[in-house]
C-alpha positions in Angstrom: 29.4 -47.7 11.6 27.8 -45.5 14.2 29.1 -42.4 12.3 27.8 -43.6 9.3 24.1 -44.0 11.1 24.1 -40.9 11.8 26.0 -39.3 8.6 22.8 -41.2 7.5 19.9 -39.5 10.0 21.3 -35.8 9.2 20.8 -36.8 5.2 17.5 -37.5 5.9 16.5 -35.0 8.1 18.2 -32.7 5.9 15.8 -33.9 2.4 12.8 -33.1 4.7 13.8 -29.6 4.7 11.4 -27.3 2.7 12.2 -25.2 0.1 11.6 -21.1 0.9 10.6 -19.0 -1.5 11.4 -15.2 -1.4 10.3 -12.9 -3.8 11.3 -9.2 -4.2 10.4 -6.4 -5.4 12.2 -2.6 -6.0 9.8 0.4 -5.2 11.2 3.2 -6.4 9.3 6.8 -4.9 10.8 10.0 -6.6 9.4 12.3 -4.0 10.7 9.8 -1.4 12.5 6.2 0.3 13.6 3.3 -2.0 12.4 0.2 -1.1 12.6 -3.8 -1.2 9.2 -5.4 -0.8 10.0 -9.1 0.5 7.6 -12.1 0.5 8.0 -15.7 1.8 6.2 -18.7 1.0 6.5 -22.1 0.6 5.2 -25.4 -0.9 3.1 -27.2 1.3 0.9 -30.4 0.6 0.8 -28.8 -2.8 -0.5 -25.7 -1.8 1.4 -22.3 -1.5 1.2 -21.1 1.5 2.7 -17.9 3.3 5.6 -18.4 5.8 5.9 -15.5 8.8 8.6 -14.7 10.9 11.4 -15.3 8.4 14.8 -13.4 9.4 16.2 -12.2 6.0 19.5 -10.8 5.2 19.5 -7.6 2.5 22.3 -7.1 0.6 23.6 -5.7 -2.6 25.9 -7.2 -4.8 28.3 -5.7 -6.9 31.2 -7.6 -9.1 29.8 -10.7 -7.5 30.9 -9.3 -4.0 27.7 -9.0 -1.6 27.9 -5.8 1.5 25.1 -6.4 3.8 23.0 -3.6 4.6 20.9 -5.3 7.5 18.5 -7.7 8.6 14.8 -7.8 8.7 12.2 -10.1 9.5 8.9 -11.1 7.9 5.6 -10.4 9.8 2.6 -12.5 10.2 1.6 -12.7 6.4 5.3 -13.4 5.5 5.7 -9.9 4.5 8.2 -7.4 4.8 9.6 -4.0 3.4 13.5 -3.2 4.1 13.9 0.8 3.0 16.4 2.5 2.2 16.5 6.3 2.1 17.8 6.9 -1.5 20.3 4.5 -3.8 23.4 6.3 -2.4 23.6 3.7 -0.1 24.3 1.0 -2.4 26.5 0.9 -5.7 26.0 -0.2 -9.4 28.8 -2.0 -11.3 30.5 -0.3 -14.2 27.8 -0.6 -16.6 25.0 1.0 -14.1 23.5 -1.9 -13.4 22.0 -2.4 -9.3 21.8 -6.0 -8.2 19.4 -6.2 -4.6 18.6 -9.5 -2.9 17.5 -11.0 0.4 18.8 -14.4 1.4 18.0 -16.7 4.3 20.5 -18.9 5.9 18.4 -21.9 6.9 17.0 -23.6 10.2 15.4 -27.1 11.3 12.4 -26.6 8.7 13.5 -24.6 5.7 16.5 -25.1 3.4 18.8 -21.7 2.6 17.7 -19.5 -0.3 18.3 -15.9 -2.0 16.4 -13.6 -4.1 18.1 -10.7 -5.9 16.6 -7.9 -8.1 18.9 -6.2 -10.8 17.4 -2.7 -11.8 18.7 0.4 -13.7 17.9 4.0 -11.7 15.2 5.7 -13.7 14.2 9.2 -13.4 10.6 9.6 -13.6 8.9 13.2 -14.1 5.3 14.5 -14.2 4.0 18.3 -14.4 0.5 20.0 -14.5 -0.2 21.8 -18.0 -3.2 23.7 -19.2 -4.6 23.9 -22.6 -8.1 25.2 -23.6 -9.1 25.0 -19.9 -8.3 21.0 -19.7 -5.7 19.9 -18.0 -2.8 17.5 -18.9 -0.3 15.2 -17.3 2.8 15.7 -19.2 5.5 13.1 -17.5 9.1 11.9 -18.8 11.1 8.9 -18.1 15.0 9.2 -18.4 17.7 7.2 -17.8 19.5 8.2 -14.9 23.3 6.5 -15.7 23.0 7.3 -19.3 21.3 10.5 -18.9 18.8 9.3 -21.8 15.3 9.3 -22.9 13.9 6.2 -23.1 11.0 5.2 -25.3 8.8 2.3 -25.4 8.4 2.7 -21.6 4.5 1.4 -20.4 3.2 4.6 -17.7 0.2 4.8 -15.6 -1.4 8.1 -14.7 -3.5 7.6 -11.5 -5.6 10.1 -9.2 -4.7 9.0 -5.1 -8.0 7.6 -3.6 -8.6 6.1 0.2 -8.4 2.5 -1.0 -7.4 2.4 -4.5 -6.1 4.6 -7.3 -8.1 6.0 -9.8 -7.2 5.6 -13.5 -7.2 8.4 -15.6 -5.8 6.8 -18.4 -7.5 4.5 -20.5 -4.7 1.5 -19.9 -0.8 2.3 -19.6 0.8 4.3 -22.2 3.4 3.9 -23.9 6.4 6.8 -23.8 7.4 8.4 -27.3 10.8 8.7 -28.5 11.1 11.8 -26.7 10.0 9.4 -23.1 7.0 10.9 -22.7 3.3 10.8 -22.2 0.6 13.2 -21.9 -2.7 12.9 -20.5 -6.2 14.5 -19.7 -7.2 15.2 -16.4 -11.3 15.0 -16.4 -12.6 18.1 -14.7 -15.0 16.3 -12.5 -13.0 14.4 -10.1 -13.7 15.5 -6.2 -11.1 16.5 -3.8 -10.7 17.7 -0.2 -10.6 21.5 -0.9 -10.4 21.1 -4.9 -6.9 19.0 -4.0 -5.9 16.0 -6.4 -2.8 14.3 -5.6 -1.5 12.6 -9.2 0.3 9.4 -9.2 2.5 8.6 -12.0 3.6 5.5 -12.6 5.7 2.9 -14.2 4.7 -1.1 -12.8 6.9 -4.0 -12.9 9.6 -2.4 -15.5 12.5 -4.8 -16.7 14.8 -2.7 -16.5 13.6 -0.2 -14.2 11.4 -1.9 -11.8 9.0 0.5 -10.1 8.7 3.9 -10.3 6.2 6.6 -9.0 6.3 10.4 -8.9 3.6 12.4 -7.1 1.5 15.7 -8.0 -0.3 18.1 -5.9 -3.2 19.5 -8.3 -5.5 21.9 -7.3 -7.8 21.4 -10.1 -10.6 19.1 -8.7 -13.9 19.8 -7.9 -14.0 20.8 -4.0 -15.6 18.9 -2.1 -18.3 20.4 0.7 -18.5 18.7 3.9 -22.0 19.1 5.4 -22.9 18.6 8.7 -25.8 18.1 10.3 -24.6 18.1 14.6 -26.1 20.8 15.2 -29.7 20.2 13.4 -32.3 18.2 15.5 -31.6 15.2 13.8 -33.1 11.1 14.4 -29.2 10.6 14.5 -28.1 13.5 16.3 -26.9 13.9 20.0 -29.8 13.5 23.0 -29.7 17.4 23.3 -30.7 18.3 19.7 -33.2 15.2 19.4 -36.3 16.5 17.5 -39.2 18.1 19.3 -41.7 15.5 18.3 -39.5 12.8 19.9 -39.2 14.5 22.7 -42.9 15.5 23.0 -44.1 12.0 22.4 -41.3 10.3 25.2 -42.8 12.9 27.4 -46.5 12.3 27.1 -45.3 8.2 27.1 -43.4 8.7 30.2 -46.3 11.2 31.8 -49.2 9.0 30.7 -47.2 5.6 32.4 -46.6 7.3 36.0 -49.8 8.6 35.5 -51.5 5.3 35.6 -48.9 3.9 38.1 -49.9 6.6 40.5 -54.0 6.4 39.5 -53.9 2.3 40.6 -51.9 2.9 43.8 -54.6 6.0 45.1 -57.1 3.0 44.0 -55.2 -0.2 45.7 -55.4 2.9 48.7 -59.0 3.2 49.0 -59.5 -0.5 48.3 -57.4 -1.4 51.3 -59.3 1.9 53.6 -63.0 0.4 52.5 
């Protein structure tokens, strides 16, 4: 009976248990790492919140067999990115097909759970072309298994800014049957020294996931960095404050130690009389 109780208890305690939700997402940078963007949240008093400090488990999965590739843990907004340097490290099944997943084992608040990604590897291209004087982003998307175009493809063509990409293209375009996309670069987009960096860019792909490609372009409109630290300036440093400034603190500062001294050599004769 006592077993029973408690067979009882852990059944209870064990239906309390909330219900973690991981999401994933494959990052694919040609120029660069490979990565698995995790996020964990959970259903609380019907709100979703974020859940930090999560250990997760990475894995890939091929033939139903999973190989660990290491552990990671969520930060304080229940995120966390687990890279890999290329996909050498992990292995498709016959058909070219990647399967990537995090899981979570469990502990006294949150039930076990897993989230897995399956993904082909896409090869993404972009180069600079002329034409008239106007410039073009000409970029490809292939089929890395297959070694095949592939059409139909939605692609973003970006210019790298300090908080947000700038869209070139009107929305994302769609590849041809040859995979590719061409676009204008406007001529009148600033850059540190005339420099552009391109992004190209393919966004939640079903069968590709995410991929981006990278572009130095010297073909912007430089941009000319003026500085005043040397002028005599309101905002400058005390050296270089303007004259006037310092001519008017000087009669203010003159004219007040000037009075100061004129009622003490009064207070003086006061006191003599």
């Amino acid at each position: 009976m006592v077993v029973s109780f408690m067979l009882g208890i852990l059944a209870t305690q064990a239906q309390k248990k909330e219900r973690l939700r991981i999401s994933a997402t494959y990052i694919k940078h040609m120029d660069g790492p490979v990565y698995l963007d995790l996020q964990t949240t959970a259903r609380i008093d019907r709100s979703n919140v974020n859940v930090p400090d999560i250990p997760l488990e990475v894995y890939f999965e091929v033939d139903g067999e999973e190989t660990s590739l290491g552990e990671i843990q969520t930060d304080g907004m229940g995120k966390a990115r687990f890279r890999l340097e290329n996909l050498s490290a992990i292995q498709p099944d016959s058909s070219g097909l990647y399967i990537l997943g995090a899981s979570f084992g469990g502990n006294e608040t949150f039930r076990r759970g897993s989230r897995s990604v399956e993904f082909r590897d896409a090869i993404l291209t972009a180069r600079l072309t002329e034409m008239d004087s106007t410039y073009y982003v000409e970029a490809t998307l292939k089929d890395a298994q297959k070694d095949s175009l592939v059409a139909d493809a939605l692609i973003g063509v970006m210019v790298e800014r300090m908080f947000q990409p700038l869209r070139i293209s009107e929305e994302f375009l769609m590849t041809d049957e040859a995979g590719s996309i061409s676009v204008e670069v406007p001529d009148d987009i600033p850059g540190m020294e005339g420099n552009l960096v391109l992004l190209t860019r393919i966004s939640e792909h079903d069968t590709y996931g995410n991929v981006e490609v990278r572009l130095q372009a010297p073909i912007g409109v430089p941009i000319v960095a003026e500085s005043d630290y040397e002028q005599r300036t309101l905002w400058g440093r005390a050296s270089r404050a303007p004259y006037f400034i310092l001519f008017f603190t000087g009669v203010l500062v003159i004219g007040s130690w000037g009075l100061i001294a004129y009622l003490f050599v009064n207070l003086y004769r006061i006191a003599k009389n």
